[in-house]
PADO-670341 format. One record per residue (C-alpha): residue in three letters; z, y, x. Coordinates in steps of 0.001 Angstrom, whole numbers, plus 524288, in hexadecimal, padded with zeros to 5 digits. Example, Ala and Ser with C-alpha at 12.3 -4.5 7.8 and 13.67 -1.06 7.14 Angstrom:
<sites>
res=ala, Z=81E78, Y=7EE6C, X=8300C
res=ser, Z=81BE4, Y=7FBDC, X=83566
</sites>
This chain:
<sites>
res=unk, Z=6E87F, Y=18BF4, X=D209C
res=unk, Z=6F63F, Y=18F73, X=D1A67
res=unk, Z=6FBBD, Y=1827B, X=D12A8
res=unk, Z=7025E, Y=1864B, X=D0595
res=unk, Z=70A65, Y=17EBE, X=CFC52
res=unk, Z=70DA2, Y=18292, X=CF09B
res=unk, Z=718EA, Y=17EA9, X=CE905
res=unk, Z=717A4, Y=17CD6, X=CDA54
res=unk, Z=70B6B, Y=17B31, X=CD2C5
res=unk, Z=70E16, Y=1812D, X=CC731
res=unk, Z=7083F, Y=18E34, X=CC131
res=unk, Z=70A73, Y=1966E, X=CCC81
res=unk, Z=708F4, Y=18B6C, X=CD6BB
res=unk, Z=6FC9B, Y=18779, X=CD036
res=unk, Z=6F739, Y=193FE, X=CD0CB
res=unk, Z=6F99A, Y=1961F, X=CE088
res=unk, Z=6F2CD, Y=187DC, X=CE2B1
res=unk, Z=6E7AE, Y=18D9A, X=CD9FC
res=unk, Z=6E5EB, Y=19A8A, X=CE165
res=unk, Z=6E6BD, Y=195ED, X=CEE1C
res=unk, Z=6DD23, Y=18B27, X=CE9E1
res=unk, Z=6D1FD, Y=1955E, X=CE38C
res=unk, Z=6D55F, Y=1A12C, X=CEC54
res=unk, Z=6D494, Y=19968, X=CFA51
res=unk, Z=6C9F4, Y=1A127, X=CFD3B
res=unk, Z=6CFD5, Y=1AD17, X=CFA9A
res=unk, Z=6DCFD, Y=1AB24, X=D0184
res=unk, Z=6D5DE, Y=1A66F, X=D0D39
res=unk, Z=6CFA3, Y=1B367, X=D0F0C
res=unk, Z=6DBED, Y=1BAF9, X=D0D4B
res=unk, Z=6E2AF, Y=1B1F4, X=D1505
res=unk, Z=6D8D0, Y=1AB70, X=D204B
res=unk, Z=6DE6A, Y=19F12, X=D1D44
res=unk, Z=6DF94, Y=19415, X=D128A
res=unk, Z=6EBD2, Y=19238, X=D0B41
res=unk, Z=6EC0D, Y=184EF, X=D05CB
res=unk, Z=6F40E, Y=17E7C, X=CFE82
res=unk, Z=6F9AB, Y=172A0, X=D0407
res=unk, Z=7047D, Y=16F22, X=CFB2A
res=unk, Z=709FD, Y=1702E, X=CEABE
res=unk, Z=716DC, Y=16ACE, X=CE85E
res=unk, Z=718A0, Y=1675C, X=CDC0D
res=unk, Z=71F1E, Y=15B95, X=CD400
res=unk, Z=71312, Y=15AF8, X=CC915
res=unk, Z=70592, Y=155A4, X=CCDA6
res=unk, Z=6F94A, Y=15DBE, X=CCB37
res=unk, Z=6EE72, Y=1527B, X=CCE11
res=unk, Z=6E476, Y=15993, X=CC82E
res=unk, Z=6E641, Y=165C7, X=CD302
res=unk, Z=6DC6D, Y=1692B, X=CDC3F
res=unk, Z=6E8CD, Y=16A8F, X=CE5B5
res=unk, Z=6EDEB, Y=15D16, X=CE029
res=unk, Z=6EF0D, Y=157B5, X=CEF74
res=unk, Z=6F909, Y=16137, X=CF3CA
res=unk, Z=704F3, Y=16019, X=CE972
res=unk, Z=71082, Y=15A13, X=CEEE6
res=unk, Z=71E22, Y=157D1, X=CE72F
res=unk, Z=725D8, Y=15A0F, X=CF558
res=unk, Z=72A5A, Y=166DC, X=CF8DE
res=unk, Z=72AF2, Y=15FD1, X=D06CA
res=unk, Z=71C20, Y=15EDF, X=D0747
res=unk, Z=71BB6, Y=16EB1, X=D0954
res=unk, Z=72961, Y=17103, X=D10F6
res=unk, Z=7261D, Y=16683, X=D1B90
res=unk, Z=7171E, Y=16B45, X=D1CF7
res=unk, Z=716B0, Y=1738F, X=D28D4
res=unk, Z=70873, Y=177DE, X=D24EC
res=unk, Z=70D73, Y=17E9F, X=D16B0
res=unk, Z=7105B, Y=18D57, X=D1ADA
res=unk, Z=710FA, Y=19298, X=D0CF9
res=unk, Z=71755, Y=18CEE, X=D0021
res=unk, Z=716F3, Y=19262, X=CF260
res=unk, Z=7203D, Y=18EF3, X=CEB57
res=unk, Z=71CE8, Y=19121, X=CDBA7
res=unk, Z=726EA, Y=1866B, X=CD631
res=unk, Z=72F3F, Y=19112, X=CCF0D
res=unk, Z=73DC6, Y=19079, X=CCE3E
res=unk, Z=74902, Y=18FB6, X=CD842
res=unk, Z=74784, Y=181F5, X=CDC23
res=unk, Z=7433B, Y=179D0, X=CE27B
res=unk, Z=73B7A, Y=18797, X=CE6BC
res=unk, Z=746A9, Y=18D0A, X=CEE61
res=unk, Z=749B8, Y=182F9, X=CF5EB
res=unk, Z=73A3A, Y=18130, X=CF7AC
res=unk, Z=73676, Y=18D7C, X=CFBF2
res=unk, Z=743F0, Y=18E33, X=D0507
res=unk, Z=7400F, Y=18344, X=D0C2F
res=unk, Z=7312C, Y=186DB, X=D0E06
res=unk, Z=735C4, Y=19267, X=D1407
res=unk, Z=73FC5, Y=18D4E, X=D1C64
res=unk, Z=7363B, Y=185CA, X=D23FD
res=unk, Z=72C46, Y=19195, X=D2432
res=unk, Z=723A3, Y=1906E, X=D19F3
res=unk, Z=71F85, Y=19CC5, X=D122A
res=unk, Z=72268, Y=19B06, X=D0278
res=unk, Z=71C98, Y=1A23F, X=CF6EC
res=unk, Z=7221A, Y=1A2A3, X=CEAE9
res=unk, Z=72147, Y=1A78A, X=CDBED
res=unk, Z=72E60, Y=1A5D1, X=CDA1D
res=unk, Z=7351D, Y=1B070, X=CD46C
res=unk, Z=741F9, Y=1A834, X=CD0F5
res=unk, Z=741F4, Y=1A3E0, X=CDEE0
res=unk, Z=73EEB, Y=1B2F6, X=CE6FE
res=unk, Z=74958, Y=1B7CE, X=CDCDF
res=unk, Z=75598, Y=1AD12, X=CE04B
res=unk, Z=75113, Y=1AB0E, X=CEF45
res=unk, Z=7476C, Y=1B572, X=CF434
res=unk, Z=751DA, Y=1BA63, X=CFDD7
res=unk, Z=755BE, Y=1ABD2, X=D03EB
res=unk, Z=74635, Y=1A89F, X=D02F6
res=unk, Z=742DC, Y=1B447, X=D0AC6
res=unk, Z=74DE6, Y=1B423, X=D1492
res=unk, Z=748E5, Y=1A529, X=D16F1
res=unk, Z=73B9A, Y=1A8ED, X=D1869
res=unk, Z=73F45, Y=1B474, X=D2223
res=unk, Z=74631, Y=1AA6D, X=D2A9A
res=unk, Z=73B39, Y=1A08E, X=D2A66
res=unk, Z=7301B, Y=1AC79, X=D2E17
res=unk, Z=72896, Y=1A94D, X=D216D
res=unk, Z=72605, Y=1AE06, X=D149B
res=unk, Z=72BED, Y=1ACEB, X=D0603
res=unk, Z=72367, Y=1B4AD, X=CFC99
res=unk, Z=723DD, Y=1B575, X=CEDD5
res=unk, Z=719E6, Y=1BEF2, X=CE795
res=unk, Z=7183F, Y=1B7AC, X=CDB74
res=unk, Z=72736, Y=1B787, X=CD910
res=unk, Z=72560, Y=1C400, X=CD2B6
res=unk, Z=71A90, Y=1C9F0, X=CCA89
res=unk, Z=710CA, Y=1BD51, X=CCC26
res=unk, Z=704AD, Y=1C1B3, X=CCF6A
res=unk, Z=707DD, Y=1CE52, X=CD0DB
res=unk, Z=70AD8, Y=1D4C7, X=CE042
res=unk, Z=7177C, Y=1DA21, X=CE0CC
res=unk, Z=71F5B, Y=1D3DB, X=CEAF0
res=unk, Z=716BF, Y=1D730, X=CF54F
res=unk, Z=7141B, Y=1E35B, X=CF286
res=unk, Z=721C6, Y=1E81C, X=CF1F4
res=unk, Z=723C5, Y=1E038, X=CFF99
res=unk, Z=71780, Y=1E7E6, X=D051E
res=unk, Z=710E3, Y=1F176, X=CFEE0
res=unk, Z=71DDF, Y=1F93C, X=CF800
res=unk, Z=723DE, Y=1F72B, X=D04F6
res=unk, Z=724DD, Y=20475, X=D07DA
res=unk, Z=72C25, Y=205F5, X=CFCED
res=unk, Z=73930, Y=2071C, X=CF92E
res=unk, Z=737A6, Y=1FEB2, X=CEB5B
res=unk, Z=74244, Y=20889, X=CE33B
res=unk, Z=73E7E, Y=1FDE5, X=CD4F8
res=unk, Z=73720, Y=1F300, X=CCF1A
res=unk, Z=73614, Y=1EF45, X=CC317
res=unk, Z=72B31, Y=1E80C, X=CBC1C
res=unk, Z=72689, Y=1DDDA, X=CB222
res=unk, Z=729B0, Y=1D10D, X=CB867
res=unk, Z=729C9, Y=1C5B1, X=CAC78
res=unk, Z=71CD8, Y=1C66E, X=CA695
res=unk, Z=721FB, Y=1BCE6, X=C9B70
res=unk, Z=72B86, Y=1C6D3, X=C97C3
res=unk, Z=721AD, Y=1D1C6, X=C97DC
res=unk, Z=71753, Y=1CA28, X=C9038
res=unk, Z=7215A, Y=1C849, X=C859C
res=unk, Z=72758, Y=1D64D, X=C8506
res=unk, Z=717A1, Y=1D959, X=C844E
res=unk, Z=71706, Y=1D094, X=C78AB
res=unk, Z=7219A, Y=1D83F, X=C728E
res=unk, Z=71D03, Y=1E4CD, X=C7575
res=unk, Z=70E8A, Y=1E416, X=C71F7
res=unk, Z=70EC7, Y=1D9DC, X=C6731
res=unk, Z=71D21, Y=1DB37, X=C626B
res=unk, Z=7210C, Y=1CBB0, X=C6613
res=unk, Z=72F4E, Y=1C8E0, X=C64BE
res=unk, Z=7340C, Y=1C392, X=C7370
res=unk, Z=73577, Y=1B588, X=C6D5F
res=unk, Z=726C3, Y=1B5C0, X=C672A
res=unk, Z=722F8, Y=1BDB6, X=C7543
res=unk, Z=728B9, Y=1B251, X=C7D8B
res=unk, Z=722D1, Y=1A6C1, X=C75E5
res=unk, Z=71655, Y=1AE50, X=C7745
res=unk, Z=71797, Y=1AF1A, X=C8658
res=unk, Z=71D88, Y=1A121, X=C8607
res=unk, Z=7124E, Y=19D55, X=C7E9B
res=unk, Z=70850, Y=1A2A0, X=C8979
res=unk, Z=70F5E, Y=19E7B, X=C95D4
res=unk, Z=713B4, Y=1AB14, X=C9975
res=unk, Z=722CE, Y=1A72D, X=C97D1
res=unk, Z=72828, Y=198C2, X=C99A1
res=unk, Z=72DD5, Y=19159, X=C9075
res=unk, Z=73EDB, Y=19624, X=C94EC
res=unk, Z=7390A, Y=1A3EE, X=C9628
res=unk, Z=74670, Y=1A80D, X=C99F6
res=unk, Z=74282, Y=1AB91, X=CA868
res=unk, Z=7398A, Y=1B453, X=CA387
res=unk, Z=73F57, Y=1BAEA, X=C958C
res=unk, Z=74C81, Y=1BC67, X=C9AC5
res=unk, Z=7479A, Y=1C289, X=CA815
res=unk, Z=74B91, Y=1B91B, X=CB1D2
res=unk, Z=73DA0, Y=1BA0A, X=CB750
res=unk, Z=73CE8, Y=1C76F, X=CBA3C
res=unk, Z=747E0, Y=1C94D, X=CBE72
res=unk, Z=745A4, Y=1BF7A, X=CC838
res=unk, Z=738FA, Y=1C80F, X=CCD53
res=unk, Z=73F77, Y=1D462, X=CCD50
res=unk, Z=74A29, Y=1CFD4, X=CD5C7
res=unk, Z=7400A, Y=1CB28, X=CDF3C
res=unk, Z=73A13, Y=1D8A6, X=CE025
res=unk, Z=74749, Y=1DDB9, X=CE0FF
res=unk, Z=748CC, Y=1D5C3, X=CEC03
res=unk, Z=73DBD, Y=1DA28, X=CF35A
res=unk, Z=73DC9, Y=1E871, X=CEF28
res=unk, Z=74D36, Y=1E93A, X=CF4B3
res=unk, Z=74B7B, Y=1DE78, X=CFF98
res=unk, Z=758B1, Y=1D7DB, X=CF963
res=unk, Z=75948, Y=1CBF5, X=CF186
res=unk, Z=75BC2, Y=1CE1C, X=CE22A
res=unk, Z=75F0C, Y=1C32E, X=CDB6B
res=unk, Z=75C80, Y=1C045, X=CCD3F
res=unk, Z=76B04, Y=1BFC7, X=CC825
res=unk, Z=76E0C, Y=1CB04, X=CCE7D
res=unk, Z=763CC, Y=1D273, X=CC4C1
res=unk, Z=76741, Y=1D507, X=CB679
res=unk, Z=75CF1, Y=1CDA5, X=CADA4
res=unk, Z=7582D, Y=1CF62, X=C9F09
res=unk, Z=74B90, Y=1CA07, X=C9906
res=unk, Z=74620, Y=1CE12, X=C8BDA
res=unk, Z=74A60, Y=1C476, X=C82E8
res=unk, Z=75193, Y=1CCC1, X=C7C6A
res=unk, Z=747A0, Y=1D8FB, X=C7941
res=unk, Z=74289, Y=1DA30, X=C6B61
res=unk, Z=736E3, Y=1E188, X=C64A6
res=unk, Z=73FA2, Y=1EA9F, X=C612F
res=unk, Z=74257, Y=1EECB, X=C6ED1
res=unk, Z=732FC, Y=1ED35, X=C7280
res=unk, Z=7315C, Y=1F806, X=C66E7
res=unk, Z=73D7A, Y=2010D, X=C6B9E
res=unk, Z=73460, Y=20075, X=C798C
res=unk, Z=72A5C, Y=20465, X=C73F4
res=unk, Z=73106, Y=210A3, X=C6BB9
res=unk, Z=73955, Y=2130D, X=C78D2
res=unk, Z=7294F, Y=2151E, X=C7FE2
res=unk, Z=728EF, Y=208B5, X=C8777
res=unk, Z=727DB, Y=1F7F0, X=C86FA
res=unk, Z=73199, Y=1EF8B, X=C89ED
res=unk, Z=72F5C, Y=1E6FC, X=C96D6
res=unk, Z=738F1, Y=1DD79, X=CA09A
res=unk, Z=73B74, Y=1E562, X=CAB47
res=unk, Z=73FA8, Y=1E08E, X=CBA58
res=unk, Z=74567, Y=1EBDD, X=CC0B5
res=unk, Z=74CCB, Y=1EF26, X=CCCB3
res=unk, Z=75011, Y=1FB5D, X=CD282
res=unk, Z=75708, Y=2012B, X=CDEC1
res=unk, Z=762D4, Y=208FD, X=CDB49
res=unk, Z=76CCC, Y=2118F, X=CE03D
res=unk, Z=77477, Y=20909, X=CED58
res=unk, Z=7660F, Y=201B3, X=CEDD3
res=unk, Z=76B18, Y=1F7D6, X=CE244
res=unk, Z=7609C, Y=1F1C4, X=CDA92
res=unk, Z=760BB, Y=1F31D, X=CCD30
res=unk, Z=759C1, Y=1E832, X=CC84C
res=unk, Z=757B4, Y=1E11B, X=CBB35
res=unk, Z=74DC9, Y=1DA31, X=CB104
res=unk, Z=75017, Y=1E00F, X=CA345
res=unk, Z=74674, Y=1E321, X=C980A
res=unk, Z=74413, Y=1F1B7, X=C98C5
res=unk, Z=73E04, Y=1FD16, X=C9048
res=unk, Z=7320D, Y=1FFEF, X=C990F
res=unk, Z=72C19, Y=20D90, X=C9646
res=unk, Z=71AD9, Y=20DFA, X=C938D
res=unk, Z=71A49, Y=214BA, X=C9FBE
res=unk, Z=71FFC, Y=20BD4, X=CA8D6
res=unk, Z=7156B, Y=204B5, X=CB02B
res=unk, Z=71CC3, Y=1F853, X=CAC4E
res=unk, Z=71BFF, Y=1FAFD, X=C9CD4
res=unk, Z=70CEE, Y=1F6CF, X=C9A77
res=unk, Z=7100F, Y=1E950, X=CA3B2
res=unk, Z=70C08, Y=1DE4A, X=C97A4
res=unk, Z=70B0E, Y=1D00B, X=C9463
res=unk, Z=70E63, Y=1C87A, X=CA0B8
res=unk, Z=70C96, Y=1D259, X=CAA7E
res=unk, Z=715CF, Y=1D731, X=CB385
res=unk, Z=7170E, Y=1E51F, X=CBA68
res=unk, Z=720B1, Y=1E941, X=CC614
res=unk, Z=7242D, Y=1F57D, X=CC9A3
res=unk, Z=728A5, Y=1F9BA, X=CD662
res=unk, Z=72C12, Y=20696, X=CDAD9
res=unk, Z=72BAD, Y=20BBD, X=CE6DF
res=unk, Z=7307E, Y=21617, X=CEDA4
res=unk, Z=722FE, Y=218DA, X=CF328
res=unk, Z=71943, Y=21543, X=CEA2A
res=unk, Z=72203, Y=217A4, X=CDD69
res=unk, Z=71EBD, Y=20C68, X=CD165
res=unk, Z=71658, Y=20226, X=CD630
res=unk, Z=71299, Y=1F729, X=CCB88
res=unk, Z=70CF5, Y=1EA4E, X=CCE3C
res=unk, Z=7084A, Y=1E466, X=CC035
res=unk, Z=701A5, Y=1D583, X=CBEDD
res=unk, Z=70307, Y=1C9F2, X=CB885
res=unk, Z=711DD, Y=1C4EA, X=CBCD6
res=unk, Z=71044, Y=1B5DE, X=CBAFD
res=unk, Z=703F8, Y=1AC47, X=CB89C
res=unk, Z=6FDC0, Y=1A228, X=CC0A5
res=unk, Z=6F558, Y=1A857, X=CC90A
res=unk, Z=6FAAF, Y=1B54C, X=CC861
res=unk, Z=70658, Y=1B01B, X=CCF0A
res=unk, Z=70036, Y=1A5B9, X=CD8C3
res=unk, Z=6F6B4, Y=1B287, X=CDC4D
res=unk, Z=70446, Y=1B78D, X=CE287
res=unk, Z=70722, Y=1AC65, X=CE7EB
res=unk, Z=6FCBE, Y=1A93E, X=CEF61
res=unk, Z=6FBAC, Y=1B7CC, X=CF3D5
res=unk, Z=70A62, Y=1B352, X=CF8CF
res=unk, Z=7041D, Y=1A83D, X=CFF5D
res=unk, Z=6F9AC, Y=1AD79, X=D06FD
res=unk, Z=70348, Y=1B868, X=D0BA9
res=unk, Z=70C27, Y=1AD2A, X=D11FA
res=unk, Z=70015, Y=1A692, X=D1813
res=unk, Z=6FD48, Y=1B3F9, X=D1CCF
res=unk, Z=70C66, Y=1B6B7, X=D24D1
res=unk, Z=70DE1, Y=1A5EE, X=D27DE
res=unk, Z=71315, Y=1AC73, X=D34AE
res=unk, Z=718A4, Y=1B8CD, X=D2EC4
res=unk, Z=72175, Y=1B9ED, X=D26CA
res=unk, Z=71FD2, Y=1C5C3, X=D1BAE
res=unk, Z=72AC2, Y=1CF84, X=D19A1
res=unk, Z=72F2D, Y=1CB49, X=D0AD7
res=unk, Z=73CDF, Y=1CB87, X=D0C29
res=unk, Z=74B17, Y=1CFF3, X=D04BA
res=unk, Z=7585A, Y=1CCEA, X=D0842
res=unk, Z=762AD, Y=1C4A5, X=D0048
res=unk, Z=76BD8, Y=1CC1C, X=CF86B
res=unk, Z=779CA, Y=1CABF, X=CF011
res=unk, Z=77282, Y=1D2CE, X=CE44F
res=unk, Z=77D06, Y=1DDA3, X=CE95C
res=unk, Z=772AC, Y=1E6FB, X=CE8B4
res=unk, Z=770CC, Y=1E34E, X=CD90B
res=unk, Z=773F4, Y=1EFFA, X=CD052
res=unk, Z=77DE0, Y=1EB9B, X=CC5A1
res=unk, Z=77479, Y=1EA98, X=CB90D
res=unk, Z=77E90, Y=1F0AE, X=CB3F8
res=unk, Z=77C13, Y=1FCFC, X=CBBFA
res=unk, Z=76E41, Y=1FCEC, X=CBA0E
res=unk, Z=76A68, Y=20921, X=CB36D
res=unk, Z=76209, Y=208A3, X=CA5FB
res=unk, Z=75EAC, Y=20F7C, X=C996E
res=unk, Z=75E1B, Y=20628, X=C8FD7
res=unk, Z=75816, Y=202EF, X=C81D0
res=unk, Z=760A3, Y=1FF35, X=C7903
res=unk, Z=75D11, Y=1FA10, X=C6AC7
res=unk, Z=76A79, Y=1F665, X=C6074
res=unk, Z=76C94, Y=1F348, X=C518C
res=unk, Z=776EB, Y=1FBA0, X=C4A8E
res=unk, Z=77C32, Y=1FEE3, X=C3D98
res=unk, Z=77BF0, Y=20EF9, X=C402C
res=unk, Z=77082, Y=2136F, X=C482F
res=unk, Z=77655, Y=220A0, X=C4955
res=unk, Z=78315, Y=21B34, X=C4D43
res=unk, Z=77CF5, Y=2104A, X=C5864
res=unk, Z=77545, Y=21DD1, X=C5DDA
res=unk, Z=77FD1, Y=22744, X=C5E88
res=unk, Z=78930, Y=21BC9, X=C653F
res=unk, Z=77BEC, Y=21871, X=C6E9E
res=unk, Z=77D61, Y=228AF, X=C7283
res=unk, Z=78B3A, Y=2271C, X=C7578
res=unk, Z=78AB9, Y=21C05, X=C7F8D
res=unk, Z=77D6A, Y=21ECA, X=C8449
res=unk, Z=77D88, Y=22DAB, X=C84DA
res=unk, Z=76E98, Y=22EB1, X=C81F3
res=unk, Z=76668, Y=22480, X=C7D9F
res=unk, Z=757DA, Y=22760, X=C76F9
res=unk, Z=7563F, Y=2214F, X=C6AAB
res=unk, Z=74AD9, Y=218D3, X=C66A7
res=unk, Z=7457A, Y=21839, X=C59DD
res=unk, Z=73D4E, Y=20F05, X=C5289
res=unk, Z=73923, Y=20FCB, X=C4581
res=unk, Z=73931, Y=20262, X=C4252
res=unk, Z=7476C, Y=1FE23, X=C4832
res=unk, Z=7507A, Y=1FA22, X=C3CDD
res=unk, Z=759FC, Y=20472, X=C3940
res=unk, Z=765E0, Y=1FDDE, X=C409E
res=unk, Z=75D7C, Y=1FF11, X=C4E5E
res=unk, Z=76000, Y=20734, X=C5848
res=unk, Z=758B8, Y=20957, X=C65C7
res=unk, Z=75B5B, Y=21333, X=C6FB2
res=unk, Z=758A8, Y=21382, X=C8035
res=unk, Z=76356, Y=218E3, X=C8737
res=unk, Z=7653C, Y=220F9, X=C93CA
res=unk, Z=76777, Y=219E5, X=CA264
res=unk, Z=7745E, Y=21523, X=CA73D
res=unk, Z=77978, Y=20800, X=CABFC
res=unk, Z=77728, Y=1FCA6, X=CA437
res=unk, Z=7840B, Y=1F7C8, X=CA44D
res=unk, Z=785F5, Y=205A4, X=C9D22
res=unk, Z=77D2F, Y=203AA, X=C947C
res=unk, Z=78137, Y=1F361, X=C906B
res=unk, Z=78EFE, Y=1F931, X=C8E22
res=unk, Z=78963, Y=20380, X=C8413
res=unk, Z=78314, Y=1FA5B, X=C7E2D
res=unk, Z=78DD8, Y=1F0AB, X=C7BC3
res=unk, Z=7949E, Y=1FBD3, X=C7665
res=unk, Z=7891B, Y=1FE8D, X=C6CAD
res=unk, Z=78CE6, Y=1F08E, X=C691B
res=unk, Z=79ADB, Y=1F23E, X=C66AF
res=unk, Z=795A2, Y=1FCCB, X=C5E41
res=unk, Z=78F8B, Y=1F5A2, X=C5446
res=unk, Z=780A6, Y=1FAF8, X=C5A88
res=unk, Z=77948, Y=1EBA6, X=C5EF4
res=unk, Z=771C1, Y=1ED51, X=C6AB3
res=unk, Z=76693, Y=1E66A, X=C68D3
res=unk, Z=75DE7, Y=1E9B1, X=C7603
res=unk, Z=7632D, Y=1EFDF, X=C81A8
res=unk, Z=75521, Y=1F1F1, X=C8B1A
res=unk, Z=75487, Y=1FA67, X=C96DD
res=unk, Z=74B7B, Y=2045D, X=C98DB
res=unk, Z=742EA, Y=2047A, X=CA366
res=unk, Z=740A1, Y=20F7E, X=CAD05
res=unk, Z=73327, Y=20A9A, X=CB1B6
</sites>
């Protein structure tokens, strides 16, 4: 028998008590033993739970039990989770954990601590929810040499983008609607403003380039800002709009790496990815695109990868699995600046002919879009690559020109 405790009991913790409860049978035969839960920390009381007997309020209940080999930790936020899961692994106790915000800030110390102590940190559900990603890039790509990922990651964001796509919902009327059905909290500004995925993508960043990338290292912008009228300038341009995690090896083996809303063409795998679903991408140098698509938060969903987490640590108690990166001073961080993009570019002027004809001088070549319904001082156009720092100086000078830029959105080579 392998003792568990688990620590929170809130949607995600719920769900882990709840599988490991109705699935016993099932884990026993994949794992020849019983995992049972022998502790819940958490501050609220849940009398009327079958598992009522084994909630404790003391964090010392499950760091002074010798017989606890495995903790899951599914409180959310930095702390007390850090210092939680620090010291459960400092004395040699395996942890499993769903949280992203916590693999993104200390995944390198975590790891290094776990390394030292010969047991194991793992974290599927940080990223994706139900959906396998970590471990397959730690095992089955690992012949690889991962070249790019980008993906999905924030099903709230793409579940409102798919609102304004499909049914032509304004953002604000998009977000209430998501609000409204649980799919984004009630400060949605992790979510809308990208803080979430980026968050996930430097965690497969991480792993991909076995060096820590930390959040503030990565530039970051959510979609609060897109409008119908870019959502129809998509569509015209041959493609939908989606929230894109990306991060690629470049030239000296820097990562360029961002979150940004980009124009993603119909034939990308990732441009049919709806609602609250999230799709990652990962290519390979051996097996080319690879795409792992699945529901990317929920209840069980997400306890499904946690528990998969958990039976894996019952299964290497004694040895330890090779899930590792290094620390890092972000040095290896390409400028955002530097990054290189073609970009779509939407602006309000008084001359039309005159905002093109200045848009050809400081772009060189740009392909104009055209719809038919645009008011007469709108004008739309996509230009060619170069840096983005390049291309934010051109358009302050459009600015200083009298042409408004309205929308600036990159365009997405997926």
């Amino acid at each position: 028998m392998v003792s568990v405790a688990i620590m929170g009991h809130g949607v995600v913790g719920s769900g882990v008590a709840e599988i490991l409860t109705t699935h016993k049978n099932k884990l026993f035969a994949s794992l020849g033993e019983e995992l049972y839960i022998k502790y819940i920390l958490d501050l609220r009381d849940f009398p009327d739970s079958p598992l009522c007997d084994r909630f404790t309020k003391s964090f010392d209940d499950i760091i002074n039990d010798i017989d606890v080999g495995i903790v899951v930790e599914v409180m959310g936020g930095l702390h007390p989770a850090y210092d939680y899961v620090k010291a459960c692994l400092s004395c040699g106790k395996s942890v499993v954990t769903s949280n992203k915000e916590l693999v993104a800030a200390y995944g390198a110390e975590l790891l290094a601590i776990a390394k030292e102590n010969n047991t194991n940190f793992l974290f599927e559900a940080s990223v994706g929810g139900g959906i396998p990603i970590i471990r397959p890039m730690n095992q089955c790509l690992v012949a690889n040499n991962v070249d790019e990922i980008a993906g999905i990651l924030n099903g709230t964001t793409n579940f409102i983008l798919t609102k304004m796509i499909t049914e032509g919902m304004t953002f604000e009327d998009a977000l209430a609607l998501a609000q409204k059905l649980g799919y984004a909290e009630r400060n949605p500004e992790a979510d809308v403003e990208g803080y979430d995925a980026c968050r996930k993508i430097c965690i497969l960043a991480s792993l991909a380039f076995s060096k820590h990338i930390y959040p503030d290292a990565v530039y970051t912008k959510g979609i609060s800002d897109i409008t119908l009228e870019d959502v129809k300038y998509a569509e015209i341009w041959g493609g939908v709009i989606k929230l894109i995690g990306k991060v690629k090896l470049v030239e000296n083996n820097m990562c360029d790496i961002l979150v940004a809303p980009m124009f993603i063409p119909n034939t990308s795998q990732l441009a049919n990815i709806d609602d609250v679903f999230n799709g990652i991408m990962v290519r390979g140098d051996c097996t080319g695109d690879v795409v792992f698509y699945g529901k990317g938060a929920g209840k069980l969903p997400t306890a499904s990868a946690v528990v998969a987490d958990i039976v894996d640590c019952a299964k290497h108690l004694k040895n330890r699995k090779h899930l590792f990166w290094a620390d890092s001073d972000n040095s290896s961080v390409l400028d955002y600046k530097k990054s290189v993009t073609a970009m779509y570019i939407r602006a309000i002027t008084d001359d039309r002919d005159f905002a093109y004809n200045k848009a050809r001088e400081l772009f060189s070549d740009i392909h104009i879009l055209t719809n038919p319904d645009a008011p007469e001082s709108e004008v739309a156009f996509v230009t060619e690559e170069e840096t983005f720092g390049s291309i934010c100086e051109k358009i302050e000078k459009l600015n200083s020109l009298g042409i408004s830029v309205k929308s600036a959105i990159r365009i997405g080579d997926l």
